[in-house]
C-alpha positions as CSV (number, residue, x, y, z in Angstrom):
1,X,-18.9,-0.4,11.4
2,X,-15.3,0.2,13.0
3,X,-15.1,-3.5,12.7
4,X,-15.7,-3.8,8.6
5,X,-13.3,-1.0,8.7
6,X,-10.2,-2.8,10.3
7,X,-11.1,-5.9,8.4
8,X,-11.1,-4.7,5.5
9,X,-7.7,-2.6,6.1
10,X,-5.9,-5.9,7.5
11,X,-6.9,-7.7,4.2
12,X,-6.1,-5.1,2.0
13,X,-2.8,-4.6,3.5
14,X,-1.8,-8.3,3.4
15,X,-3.4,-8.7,-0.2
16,X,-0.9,-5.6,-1.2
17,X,2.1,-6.5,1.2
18,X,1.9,-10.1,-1.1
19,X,1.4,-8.7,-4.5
20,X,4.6,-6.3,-3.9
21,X,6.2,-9.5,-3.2
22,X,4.9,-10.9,-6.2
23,X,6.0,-8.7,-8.3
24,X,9.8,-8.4,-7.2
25,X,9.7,-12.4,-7.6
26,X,8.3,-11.9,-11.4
27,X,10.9,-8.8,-11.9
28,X,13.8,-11.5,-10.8
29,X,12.5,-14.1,-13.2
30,X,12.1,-11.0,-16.0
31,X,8.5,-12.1,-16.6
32,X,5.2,-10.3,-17.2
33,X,4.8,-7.5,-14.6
34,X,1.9,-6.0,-12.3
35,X,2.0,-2.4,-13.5
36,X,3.2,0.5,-11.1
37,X,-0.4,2.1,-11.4
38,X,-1.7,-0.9,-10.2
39,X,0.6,-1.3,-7.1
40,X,0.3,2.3,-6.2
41,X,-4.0,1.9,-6.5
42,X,-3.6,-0.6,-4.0
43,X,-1.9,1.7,-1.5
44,X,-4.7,4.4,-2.8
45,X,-7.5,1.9,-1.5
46,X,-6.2,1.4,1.8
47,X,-3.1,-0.6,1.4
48,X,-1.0,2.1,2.1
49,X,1.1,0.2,4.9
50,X,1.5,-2.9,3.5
51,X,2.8,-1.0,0.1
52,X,5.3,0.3,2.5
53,X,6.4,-2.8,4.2
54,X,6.2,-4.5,0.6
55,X,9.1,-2.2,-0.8
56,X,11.3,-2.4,2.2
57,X,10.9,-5.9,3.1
58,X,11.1,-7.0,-0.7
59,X,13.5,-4.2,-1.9
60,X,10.8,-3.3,-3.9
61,X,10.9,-0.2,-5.9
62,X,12.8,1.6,-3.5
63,X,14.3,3.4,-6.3
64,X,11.3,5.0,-7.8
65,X,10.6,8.7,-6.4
66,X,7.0,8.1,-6.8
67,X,7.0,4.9,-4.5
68,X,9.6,6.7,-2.3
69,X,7.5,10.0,-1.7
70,X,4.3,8.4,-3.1
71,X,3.2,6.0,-0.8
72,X,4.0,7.6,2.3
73,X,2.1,10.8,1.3
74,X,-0.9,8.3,0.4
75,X,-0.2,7.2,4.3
76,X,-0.3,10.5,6.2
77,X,-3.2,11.4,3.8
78,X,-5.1,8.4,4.9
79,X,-4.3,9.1,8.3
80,X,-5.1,12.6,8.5
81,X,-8.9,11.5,6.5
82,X,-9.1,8.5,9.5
83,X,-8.2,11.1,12.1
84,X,-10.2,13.5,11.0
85,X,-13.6,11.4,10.2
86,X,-12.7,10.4,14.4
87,X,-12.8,13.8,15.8
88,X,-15.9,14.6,13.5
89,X,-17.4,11.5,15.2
90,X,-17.5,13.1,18.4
């Protein structure tokens, strides 16, 4: 189960870490744009890190107050649920 888990973290953090990308690239060419709910859902569904390395690799909504305190709190939430489900674990 672990397994599914980490796979499905590692693809949904490159899947996000490359939409973020996408989207700066669309915001330079001032084309249609993904929509800030949708980029923040992905860090919501476990895309929390590569939201974060997204914004400061791209320069990506650095800006924005609910990216800037947003995503990080959507990290240390995540990681207080995956520490959490651990100790409960045994």
């Amino acid at each position: 189960m672990v397994e599914y888990i980490l796979i499905y973290l590692l693809v949904i953090n490159l899947l996000t870490i490359l939409i973020y990308g996408d989207d700066k690239a669309r915001a330079r060419r001032g084309v249609w744009r993904i929509s800030e709910a949708t980029l923040l859902f992905l860090a919501l569904i476990g895309g929390s890190i590569g939201a974060l390395l997204g914004m400061y690799l791209f320069h990506h909504k650095t800006k924005h107050k609910k990216f800037t305190i947003g995503v990080p709190m959507i990290l240390l939430a995540q990681i207080a649920g995956g520490v959490s489900l651990y100790l409960k674990q045994g």
